[in-house]
N, C-alpha and C positions, 0 to 999 in steps of 0.2 A: 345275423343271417335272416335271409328272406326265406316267406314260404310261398310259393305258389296254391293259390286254394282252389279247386275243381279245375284241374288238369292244368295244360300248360296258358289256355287261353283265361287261365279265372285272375280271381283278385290276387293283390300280394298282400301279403302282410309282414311287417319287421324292417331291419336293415339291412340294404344293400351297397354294400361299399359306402358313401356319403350323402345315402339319400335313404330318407325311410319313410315305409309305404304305413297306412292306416284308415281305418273306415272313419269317415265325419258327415255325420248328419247320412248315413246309409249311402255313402257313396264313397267308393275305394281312390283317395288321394294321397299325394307325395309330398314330402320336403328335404330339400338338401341340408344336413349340417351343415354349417360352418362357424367362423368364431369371429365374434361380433370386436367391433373395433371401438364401441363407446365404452367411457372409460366409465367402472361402477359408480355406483351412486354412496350414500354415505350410510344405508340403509343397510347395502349391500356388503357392505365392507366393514361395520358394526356387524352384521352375521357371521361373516366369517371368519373373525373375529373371536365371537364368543362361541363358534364350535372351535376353531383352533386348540383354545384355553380349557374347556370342556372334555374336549376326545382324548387331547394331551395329558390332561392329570391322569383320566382312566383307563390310557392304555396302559401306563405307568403302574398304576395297582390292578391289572388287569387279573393276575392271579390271582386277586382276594375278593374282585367285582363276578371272576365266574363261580364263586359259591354263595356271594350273597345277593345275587340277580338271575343265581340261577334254577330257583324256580319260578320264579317271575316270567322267567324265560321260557320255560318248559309251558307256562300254560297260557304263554301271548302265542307259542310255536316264532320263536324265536330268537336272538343268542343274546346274553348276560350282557355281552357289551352295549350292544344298541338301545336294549330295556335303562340301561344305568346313565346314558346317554339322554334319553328320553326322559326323564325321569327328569336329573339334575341340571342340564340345561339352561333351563326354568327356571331355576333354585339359586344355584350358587355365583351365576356373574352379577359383577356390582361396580359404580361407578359409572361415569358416560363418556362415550365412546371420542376420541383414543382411550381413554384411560382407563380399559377393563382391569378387574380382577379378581381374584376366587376368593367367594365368600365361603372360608373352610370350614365356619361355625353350621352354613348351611349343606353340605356336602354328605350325601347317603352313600356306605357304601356297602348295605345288605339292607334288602327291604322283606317285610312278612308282618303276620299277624301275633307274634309271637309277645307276649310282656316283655319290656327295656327294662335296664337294670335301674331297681332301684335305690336311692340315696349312694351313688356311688362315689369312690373317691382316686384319683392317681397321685400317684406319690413318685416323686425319683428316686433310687437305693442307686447304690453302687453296682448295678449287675445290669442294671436300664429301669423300667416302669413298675410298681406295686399297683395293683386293679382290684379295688373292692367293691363291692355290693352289698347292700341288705339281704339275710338270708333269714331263714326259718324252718325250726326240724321238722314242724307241722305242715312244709311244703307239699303240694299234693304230686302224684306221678302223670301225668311224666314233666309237667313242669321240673321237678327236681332235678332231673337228668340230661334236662339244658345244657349244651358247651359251650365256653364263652369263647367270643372272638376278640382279636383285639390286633390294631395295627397303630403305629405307629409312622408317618410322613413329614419326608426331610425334604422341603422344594429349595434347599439354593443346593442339593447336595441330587435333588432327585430320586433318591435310596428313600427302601422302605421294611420295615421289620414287621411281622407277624406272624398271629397264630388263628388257625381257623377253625384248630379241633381242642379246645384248652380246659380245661379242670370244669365240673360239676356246676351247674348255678349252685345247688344244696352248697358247695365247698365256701362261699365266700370271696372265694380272691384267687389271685393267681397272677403271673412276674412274667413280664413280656422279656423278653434277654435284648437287649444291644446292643452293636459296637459296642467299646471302651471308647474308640476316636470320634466317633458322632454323641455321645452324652451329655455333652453339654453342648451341643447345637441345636440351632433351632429347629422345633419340630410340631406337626400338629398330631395329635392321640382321637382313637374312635375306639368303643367298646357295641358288643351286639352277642346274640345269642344264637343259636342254632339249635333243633333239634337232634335228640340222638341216632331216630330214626331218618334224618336228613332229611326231612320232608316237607318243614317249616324254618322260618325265621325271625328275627326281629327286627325293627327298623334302628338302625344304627343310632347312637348317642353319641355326640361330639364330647368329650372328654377336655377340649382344650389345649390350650399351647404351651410349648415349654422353652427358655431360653430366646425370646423374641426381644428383640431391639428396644420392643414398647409393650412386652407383655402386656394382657388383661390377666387378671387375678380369675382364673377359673378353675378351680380343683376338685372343690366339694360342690354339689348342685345342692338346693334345698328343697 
């Protein structure tokens, strides 16, 4: 929409129909859309590209990105997705161009200033994922009352398992539940923490993959 600025003989400003009006260099000028016929360049096409690959994972865990980008969000005045967007980007495509793809090792999906877990470990059970951590009863407060996050991401199946409000850091550990028919598919694991007052976070720890064609051996960090 166009606005007319000081009455009907003033400037315009905005769009009207296929032509939009704006001030350049202090003087009220116009340009038509339209849609250009040269074919992109390889620049262009490696970009959109790697938003494609990027927006797509995260819309996908979009449920577990608006609690852990969402106070990132809150104080860019902003929303969780875009911040998560901005953010990874940058980070996680790898390869060159045709041949992008998601570097999951590098992949945040809660950022804060909160301690990551440490010396943690995943295990598979029969029920889905076992999640530990180093604890300590001389833990101070409210660190102790940390809750742990923890998701789990199936990309040939595009399903995803989590918890965003999960046992104590104080507790040690805690059992992400999944399917029975996805358990032994492949899957990449992220653990993170939250406040209990919901008002902080931690920056996500990639946990590793399970059931991979060519697994890497990642379970225990040191």
């Amino acid at each position: 929409m166009a606005v007319t600025e000081n009455g009907p003989g003033g400037n315009h400003r905005g769009k009207l129909g296929n032509v939009v009006y704006y001030m350049l260099n202090g003087k009220n000028v116009s340009r038509e859309i339209g849609v250009t016929t040269k074919p992109p360049t390889e620049l262009q096409l490696k970009y959109r590209m790697e938003t494609k690959l990027c927006s797509g994972l995260l819309r996908r865990l979009l449920d577990f990105i608006n609690t852990g980008f969402g106070i990132q969000a809150i104080r860019a005045r902003d929303n969780a997705f875009n911040q998560a967007v901005k953010y990874n980007k940058k980070n996680i495509i790898k390869g060159s161009y045709p041949d992008l793809e998601i570097a999951y090792d590098q992949l945040l999906v809660s950022k804060g200033p909160l301690k990551p877990a440490q010396n943690w470990s995943v295990t598979p059970i029969p029920v889905g994922l076992q999640y530990s951590w180093d604890t300590d009863p001389g833990m101070p407060w409210p660190e102790a009352t940390d809750q742990v996050m923890m998701l789990a991401w199936f990309p040939k199946q595009e399903k995803v398992f989590f918890t965003l409000f999960g046992n104590s850091r104080l507790s040690g550990g805690d059992v992400l539940e999944i399917s029975p028919s996805l358990q032994g598919e492949y899957m990449e694991t992220y653990l993170s923490f939250i406040g209990a007052n919901r008002k902080q976070l931690a920056d996500s720890t990639y946990t590793g993959s399970f059931n991979a064609e060519s697994p890497e051996i990642l379970q225990i960090n040191s």
